[in-house]
C-alpha positions as CSV (number, residue, x, y, z in Angstrom):
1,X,-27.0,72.2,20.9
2,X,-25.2,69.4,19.8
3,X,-27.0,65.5,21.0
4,X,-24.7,62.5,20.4
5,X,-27.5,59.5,19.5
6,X,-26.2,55.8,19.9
7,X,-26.9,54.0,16.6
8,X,-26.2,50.1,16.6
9,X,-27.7,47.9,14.0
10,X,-29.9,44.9,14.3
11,X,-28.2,42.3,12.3
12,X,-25.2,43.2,15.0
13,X,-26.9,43.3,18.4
14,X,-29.5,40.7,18.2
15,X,-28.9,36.9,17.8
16,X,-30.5,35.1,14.9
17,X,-31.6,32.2,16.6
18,X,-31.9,31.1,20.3
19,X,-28.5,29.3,20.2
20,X,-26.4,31.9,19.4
21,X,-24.0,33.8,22.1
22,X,-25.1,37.0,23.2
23,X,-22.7,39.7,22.3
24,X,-22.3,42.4,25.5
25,X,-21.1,45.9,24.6
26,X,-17.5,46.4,26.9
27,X,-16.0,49.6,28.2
28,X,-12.6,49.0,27.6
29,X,-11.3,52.4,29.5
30,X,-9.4,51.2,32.7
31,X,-10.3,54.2,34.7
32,X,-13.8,52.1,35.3
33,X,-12.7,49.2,36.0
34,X,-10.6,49.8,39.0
35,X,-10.1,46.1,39.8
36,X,-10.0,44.8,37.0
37,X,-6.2,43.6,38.3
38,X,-7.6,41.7,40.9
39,X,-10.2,39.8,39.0
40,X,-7.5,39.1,36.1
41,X,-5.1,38.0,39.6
42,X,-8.2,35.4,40.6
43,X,-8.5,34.2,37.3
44,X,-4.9,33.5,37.1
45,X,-4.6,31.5,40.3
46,X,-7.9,29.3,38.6
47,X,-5.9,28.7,35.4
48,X,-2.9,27.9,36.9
49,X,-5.1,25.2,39.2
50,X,-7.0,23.6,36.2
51,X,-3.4,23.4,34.7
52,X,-2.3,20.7,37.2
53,X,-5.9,19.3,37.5
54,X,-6.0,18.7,33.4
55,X,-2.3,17.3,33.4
56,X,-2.0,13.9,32.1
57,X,1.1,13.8,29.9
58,X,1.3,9.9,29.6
59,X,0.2,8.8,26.2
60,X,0.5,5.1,25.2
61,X,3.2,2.9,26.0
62,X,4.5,0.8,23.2
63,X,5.5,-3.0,24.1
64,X,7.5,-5.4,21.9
65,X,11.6,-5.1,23.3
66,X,12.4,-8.0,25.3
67,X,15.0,-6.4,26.8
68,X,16.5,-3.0,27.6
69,X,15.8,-0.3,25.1
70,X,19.4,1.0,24.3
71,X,19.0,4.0,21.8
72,X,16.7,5.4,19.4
73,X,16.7,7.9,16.5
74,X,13.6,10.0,14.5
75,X,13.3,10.9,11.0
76,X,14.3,14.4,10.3
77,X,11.8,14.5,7.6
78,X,9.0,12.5,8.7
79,X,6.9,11.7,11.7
80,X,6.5,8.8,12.3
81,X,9.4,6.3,10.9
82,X,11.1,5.7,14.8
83,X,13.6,3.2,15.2
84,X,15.0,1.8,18.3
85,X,17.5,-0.5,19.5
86,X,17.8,-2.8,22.3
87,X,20.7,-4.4,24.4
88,X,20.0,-7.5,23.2
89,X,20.7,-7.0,19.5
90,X,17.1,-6.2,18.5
91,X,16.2,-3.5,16.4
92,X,12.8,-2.1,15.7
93,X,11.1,0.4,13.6
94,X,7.9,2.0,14.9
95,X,4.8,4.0,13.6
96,X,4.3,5.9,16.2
97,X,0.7,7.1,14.4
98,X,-0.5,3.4,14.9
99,X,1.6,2.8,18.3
100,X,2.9,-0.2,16.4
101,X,6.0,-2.3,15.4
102,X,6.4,-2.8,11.9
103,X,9.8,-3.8,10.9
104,X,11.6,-5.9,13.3
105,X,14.9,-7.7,13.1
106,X,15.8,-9.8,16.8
107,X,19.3,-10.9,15.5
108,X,20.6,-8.1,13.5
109,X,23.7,-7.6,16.0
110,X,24.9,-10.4,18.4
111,X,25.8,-7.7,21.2
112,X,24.3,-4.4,22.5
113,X,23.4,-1.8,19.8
114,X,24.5,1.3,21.2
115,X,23.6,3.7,18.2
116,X,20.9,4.0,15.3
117,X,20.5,6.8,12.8
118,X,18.1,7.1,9.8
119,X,20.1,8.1,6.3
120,X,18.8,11.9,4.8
121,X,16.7,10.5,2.2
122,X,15.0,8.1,4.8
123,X,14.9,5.3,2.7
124,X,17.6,3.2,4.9
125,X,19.0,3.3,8.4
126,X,22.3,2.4,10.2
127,X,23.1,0.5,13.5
128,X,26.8,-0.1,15.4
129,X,26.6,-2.3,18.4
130,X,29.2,-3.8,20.5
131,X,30.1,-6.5,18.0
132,X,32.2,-4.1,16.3
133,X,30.0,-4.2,13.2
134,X,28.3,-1.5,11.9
135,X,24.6,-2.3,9.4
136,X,23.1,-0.5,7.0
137,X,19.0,-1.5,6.8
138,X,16.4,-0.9,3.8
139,X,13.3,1.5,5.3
140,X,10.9,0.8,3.0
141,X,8.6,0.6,4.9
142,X,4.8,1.9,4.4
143,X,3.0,3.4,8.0
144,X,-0.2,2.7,8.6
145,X,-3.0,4.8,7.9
146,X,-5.0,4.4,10.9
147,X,-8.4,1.8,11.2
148,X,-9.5,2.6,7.9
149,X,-6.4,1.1,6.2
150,X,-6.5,-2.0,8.7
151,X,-9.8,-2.5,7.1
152,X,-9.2,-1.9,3.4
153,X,-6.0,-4.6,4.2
154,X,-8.6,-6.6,5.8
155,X,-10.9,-6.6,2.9
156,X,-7.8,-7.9,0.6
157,X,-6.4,-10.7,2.9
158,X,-3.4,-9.1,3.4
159,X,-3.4,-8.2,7.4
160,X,-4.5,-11.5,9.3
161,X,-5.5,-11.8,12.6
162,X,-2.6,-13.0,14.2
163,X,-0.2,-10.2,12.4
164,X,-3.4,-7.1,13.5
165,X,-2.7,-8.4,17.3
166,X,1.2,-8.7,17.4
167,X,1.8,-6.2,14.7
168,X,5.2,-7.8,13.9
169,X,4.7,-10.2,11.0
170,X,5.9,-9.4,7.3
171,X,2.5,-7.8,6.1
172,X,2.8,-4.9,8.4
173,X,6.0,-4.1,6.7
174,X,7.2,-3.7,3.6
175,X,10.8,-4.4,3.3
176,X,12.4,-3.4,0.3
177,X,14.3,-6.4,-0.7
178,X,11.9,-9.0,0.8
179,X,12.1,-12.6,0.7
180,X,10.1,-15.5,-0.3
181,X,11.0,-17.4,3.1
182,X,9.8,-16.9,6.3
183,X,12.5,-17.0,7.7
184,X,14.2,-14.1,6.2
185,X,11.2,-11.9,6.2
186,X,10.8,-12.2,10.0
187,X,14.9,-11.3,10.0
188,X,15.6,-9.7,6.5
189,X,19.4,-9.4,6.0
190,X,21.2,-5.7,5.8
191,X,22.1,-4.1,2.7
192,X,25.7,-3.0,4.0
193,X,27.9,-4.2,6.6
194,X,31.2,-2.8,8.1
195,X,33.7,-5.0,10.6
196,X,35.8,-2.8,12.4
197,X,38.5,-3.5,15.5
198,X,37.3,-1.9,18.4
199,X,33.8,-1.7,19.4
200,X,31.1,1.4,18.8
201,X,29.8,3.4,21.2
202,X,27.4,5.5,19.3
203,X,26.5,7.0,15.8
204,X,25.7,10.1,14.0
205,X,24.2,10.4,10.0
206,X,25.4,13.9,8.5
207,X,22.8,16.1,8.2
208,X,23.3,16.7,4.2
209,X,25.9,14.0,2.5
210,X,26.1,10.1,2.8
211,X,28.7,10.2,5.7
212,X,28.2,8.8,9.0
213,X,30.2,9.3,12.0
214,X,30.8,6.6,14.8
215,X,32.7,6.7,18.6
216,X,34.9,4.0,19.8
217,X,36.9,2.6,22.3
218,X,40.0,4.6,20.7
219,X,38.6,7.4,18.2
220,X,36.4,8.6,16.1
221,X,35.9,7.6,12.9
222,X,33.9,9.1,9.3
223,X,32.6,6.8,7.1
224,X,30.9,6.9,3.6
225,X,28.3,4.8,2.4
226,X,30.3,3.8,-0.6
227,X,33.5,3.2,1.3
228,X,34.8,-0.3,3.4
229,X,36.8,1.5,5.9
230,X,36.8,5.2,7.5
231,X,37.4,7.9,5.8
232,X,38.9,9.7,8.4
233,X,39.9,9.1,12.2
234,X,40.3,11.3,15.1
235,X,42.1,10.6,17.9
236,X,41.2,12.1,21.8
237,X,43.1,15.4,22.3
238,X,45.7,15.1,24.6
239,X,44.3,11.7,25.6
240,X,43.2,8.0,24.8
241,X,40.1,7.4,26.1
242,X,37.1,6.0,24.4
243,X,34.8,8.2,22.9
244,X,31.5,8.1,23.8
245,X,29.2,10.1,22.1
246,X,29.7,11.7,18.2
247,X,27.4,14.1,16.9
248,X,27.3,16.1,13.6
249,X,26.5,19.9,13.7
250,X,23.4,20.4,11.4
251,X,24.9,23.9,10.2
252,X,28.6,23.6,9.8
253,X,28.9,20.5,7.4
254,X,32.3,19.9,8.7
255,X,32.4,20.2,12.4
256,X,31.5,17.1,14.4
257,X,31.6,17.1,18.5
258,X,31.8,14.0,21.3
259,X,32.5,13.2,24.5
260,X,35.2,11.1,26.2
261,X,35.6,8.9,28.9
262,X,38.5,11.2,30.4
263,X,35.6,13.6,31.4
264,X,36.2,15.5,28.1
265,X,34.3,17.6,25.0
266,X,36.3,17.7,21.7
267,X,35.3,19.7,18.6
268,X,36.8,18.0,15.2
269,X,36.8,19.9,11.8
270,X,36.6,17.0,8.8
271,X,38.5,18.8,7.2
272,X,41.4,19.2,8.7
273,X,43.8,16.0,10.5
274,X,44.0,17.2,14.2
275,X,40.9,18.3,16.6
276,X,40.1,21.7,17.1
277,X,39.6,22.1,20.7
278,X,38.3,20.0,24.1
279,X,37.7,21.2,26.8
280,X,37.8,18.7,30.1
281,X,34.9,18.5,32.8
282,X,34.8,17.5,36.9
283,X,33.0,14.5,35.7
284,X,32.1,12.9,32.2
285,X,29.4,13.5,30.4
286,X,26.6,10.5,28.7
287,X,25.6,12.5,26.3
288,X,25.9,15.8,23.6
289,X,23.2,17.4,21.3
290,X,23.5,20.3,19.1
291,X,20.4,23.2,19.0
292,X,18.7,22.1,16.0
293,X,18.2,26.4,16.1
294,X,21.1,27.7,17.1
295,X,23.6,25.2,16.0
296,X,26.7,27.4,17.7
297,X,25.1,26.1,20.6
298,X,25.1,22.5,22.5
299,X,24.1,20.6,25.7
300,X,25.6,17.7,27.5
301,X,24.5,15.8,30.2
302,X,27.0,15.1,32.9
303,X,27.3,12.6,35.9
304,X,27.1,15.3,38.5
305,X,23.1,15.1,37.9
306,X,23.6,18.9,35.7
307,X,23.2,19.9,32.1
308,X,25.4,22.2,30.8
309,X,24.7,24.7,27.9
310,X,28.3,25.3,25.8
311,X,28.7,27.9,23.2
312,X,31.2,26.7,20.7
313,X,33.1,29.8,20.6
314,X,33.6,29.2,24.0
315,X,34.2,26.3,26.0
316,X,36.1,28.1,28.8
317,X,33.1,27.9,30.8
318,X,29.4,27.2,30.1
319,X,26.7,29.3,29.3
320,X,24.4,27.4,31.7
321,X,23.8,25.5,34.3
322,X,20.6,22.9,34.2
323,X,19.5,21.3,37.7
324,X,16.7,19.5,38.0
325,X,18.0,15.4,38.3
326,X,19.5,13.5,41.6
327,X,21.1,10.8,39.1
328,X,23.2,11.3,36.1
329,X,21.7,12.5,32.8
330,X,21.7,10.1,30.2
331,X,19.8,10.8,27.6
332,X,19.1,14.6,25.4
333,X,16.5,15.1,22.8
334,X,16.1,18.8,21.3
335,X,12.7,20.1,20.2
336,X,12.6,21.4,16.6
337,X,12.1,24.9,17.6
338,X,15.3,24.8,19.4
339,X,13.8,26.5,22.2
340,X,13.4,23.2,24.9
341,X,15.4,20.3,25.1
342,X,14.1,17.4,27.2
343,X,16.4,14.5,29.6
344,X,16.6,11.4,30.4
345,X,18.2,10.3,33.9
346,X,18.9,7.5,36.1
347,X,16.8,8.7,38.6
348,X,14.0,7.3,36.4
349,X,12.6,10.6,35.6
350,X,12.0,13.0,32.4
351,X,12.5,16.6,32.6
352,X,12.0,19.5,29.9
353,X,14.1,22.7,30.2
354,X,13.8,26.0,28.4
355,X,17.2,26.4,27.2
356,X,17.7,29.5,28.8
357,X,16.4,28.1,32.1
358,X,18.3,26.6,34.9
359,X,15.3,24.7,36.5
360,X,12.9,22.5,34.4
361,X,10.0,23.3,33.5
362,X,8.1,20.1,33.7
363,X,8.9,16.5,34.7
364,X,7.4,13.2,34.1
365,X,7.9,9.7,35.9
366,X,6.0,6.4,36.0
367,X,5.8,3.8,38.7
368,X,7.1,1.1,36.4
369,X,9.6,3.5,34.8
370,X,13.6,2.4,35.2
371,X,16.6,4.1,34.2
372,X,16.0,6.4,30.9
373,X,18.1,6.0,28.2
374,X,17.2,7.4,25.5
375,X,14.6,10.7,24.8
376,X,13.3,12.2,21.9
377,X,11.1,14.7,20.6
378,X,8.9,14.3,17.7
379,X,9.3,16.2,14.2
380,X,6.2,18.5,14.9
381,X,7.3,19.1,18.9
382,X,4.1,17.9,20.2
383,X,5.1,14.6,21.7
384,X,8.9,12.4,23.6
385,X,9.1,9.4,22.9
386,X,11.1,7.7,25.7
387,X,13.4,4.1,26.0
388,X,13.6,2.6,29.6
389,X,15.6,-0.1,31.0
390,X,12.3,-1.9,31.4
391,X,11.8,-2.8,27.7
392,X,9.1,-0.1,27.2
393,X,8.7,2.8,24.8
394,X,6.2,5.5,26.6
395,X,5.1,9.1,24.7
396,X,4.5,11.8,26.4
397,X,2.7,14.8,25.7
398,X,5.4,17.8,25.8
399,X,2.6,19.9,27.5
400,X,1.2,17.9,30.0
401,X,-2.2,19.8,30.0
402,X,-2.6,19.9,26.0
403,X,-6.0,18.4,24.7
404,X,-5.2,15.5,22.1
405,X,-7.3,16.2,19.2
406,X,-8.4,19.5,17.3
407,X,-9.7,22.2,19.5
408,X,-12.9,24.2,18.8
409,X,-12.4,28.6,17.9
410,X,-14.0,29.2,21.2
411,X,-11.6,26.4,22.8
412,X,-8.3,27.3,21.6
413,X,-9.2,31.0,22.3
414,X,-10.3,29.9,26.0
415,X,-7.1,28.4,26.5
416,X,-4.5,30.6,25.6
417,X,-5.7,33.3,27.3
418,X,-5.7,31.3,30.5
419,X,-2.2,30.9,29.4
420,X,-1.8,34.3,29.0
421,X,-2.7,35.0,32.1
422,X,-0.9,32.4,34.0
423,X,2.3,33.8,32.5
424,X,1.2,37.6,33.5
425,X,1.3,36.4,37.0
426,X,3.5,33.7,37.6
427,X,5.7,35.7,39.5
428,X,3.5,35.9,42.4
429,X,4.3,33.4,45.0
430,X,0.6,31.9,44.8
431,X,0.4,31.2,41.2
432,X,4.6,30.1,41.1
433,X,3.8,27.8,43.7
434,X,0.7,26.0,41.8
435,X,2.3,25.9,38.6
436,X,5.6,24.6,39.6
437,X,4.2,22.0,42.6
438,X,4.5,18.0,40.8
439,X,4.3,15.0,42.7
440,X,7.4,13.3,42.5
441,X,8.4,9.4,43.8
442,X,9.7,9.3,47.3
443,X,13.4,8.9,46.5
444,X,13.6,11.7,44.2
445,X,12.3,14.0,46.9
446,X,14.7,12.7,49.5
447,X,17.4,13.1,47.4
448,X,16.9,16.2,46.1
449,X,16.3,17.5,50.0
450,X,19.8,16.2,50.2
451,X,21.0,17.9,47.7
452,X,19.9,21.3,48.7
453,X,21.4,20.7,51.9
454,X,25.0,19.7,50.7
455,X,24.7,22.5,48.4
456,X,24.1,24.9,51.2
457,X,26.9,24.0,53.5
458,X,29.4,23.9,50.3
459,X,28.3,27.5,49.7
460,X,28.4,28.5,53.5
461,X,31.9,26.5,54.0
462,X,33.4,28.5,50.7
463,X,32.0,31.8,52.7
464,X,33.9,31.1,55.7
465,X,37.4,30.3,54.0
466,X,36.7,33.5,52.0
467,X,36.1,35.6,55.0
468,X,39.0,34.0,57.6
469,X,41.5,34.0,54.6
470,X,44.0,37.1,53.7
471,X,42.3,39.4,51.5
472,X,42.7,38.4,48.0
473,X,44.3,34.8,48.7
474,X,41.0,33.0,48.0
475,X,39.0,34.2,45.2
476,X,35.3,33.4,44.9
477,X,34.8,31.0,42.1
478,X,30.8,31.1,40.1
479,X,29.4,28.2,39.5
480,X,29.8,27.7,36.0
481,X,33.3,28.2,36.0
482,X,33.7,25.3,38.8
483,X,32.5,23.0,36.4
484,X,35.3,23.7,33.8
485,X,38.8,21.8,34.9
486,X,40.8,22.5,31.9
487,X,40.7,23.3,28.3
488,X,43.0,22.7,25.7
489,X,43.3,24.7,22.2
């Protein structure tokens, strides 16, 4: 006769001291727990509630632009050099570790600047505005290390306390060529300058050499660092409309993409003389961003309130279609996993997409929030930094319900499997309905009530002509392909 004993040590089933968790033995064999579906079901439908109950995205909001804040640009190799550019001319650098300015210039263009980019090595910067100049600024600038170096720059009588309130003096910044004046370390003067004939649009610094890449009222043009005019210059295909956006590709060192004001997306090859392709919209697009990922890929942001997801192999139609906004889309900022990309409209809201989604996946708005026009995500993914046309810089937290601050073990493990189990279930209408349900300003909510509607007799109307028409005359279009008019090889 055979007798199976249970042995289980001591050191492995008692707790040391009264403080300890006590460990419970599990029988993981499914055919005793016969609802364990339910409970996990319940549990999902709680996790998915303290989601929305725990969802604060706004961060800080970061004052100091007198007037609207035009563009913006992040280090690709550091976190928290951020510069941004206002309509007025002003141009500020910001640690977004300390939520503080500290390099400032208020007249260093004399119109709007429309594009900032920070050089590969991050050690300067570039700016075009409407002046038709284009400036090329020293960042030497140190960040601050939190309250601790406040107080060690304290201790020294470096940081006073008019400079620790406003954060915009000279001894929050380190410029690299600084002056002896006051007057040119409040406005230090820029270590380059370009005059050009037309006026810029936007920018782009090559991901690798020291070229940059600007969009005018006629063409684009390549510039090098050691060079007074372009390099090269690429006329509109088949058109001469301003460009408006220029972007480099971070893989392809030689392939550069904008958009037009004739509703257009060209693809230019630097090293060739003529443009490779464009392909032409039903309405123009603000704005264009490579995957930082998958560079074959891009997204633009059109007027018709849509973002649409090109492959550059093939711009007969796009791979898809984002909806979300009820104003145009003026503003794209890619994550650095190249899996989300989050917009900026006129509707005065933020929205993050997956990038294989078609609805967004989150959306942020504030009651003193005006048009976006610029969005960006942070080197580590974590945070946007967003530019209104009310002066402000806000960040954002890219998951609304994230803690700030390191997590405890039993914390972090608490959390993702409530995440886990939220995305087990959130096809069920229940938990779909929690996790997707945001409280959104009046207006938008109209509008987008609007929209569904206009969209539903479109589709029923385009029914009815192809069901009363001779079979075969009218052939149903998809909706990606309606929102190609023309392309041109």
């Amino acid at each position: 006769m055979k007798i199976k004993a249970l042995s289980r040590s001591v050191e492995g089933n008692t707790r040391s001291n009264s403080g300890d968790i006590k460990k419970l033995s599990r029988n993981l064999d499914p055919k005793h727990k016969p609802l364990e579906r339910a409970r996990e079901y319940t549990r999902a439908v709680t996790s998915a509630k303290l989601e929305r109950m725990f969802a604060k995205p706004f961060v800080a909001a970061l004052e100091g632009h007198v007037d609207s804040v035009a563009c913006s640009a992040a280090s690709r190799g550091h976190l928290c050099p951020f510069v941004t550019g206002g309509v007025d001319g002003e141009i500020r650098v910001w640690d977004l570790a300390s939520r503080r300015t500290v390099w400032n210039n208020k007249t260093s263009h004399t119109g709007a600047v429309n594009g900032v980019c920070i050089s590969n090595d991050g050690k300067s910067f570039f700016s075009c505005s409407t002046d038709k100049t284009i400036k090329q600024w020293g960042l030497g600038v140190k960040m601050a290390g939190g309250r601790k170096e406040k107080r060690k720059r304290k201790e020294k009588g470096v940081l006073d306390s008019d400079s620790d309130s406003d954060g915009d003096s000279d001894s929050d910044s380190e410029v690299k060529k600084s002056s002896t004046s006051s007057d040119s370390s409040k406005n230090p003067a820029p270590l380059n300058s370009w005059l050009f004939s037309d006026t810029f649009k936007s920018m782009d610094h090559h991901w690798n050499e020291e070229q940059f890449a600007t969009a005018s009222d006629e063409a684009v043009q390549v510039w090098s660092h050691h060079r007074s005019n372009p390099i090269q210059t690429y006329e509109p295909f088949n058109g001469t409309d301003s460009c408006n956006v220029v972007r480099w590709n971070p893989s392809e060192r030689s392939l550069l993409a904008h958009t037009s004001s004739d509703r257009g997306i060209g693809l230019h090859d630097t090293r060739a003389s003529s443009s490779l392709r464009k392909t032409v919209l039903r309405m123009r697009s603000n704005c264009l961003e490579w995957n930082p990922m998958e560079p074959m890929n891009f997204v633009v942001g059109n007027e018709d309130h849509n973002c649409y997801s090109f492959d550059m192999r093939k711009l007969s139609q796009p791979t898809m279609v984002h909806k979300g906004h009820v104003g145009a889309v003026l503003s794209i900022g890619w994550s650095s996993t190249g899996r989300e990309f989050v917009t900026g409209s006129y509707d005065r809201t933020i929205r993050i997409f997956n990038y294989r989604s078609g609805t967004s996946r989150d959306s942020y708005y504030a009651k003193r929030m005006q048009r976006v026009f610029c969005v960006n995500y942070t080197a580590d993914a974590k945070f946007i930094v967003s530019g209104s046309d009310d002066t402000n810089l806000r960040i954002w937290k890219a998951r609304s319900n994230e803690k700030l601050g390191q997590q405890l073990v039993r914390e972090e493990r608490a959390t993702n499997y409530r995440n886990t189990l939220v995305k087990k279930f959130e096809h069920m209408p229940e938990v779909r309905n929690i996790v997707k349900s945001r409280n959104m300003p009046k207006f938008v909510k109209k509008q987008t009530a609007m929209a569904q509607i206009q969209h539903a007799s479109a589709k029923r109307k385009e029914g009815n002509i192809i069901k009363h028409s001779k079979k075969g005359s009218v052939a149903w279009k998809g909706e990606r392909a309606k929102a190609i008019v023309k392309e041109y090889k």
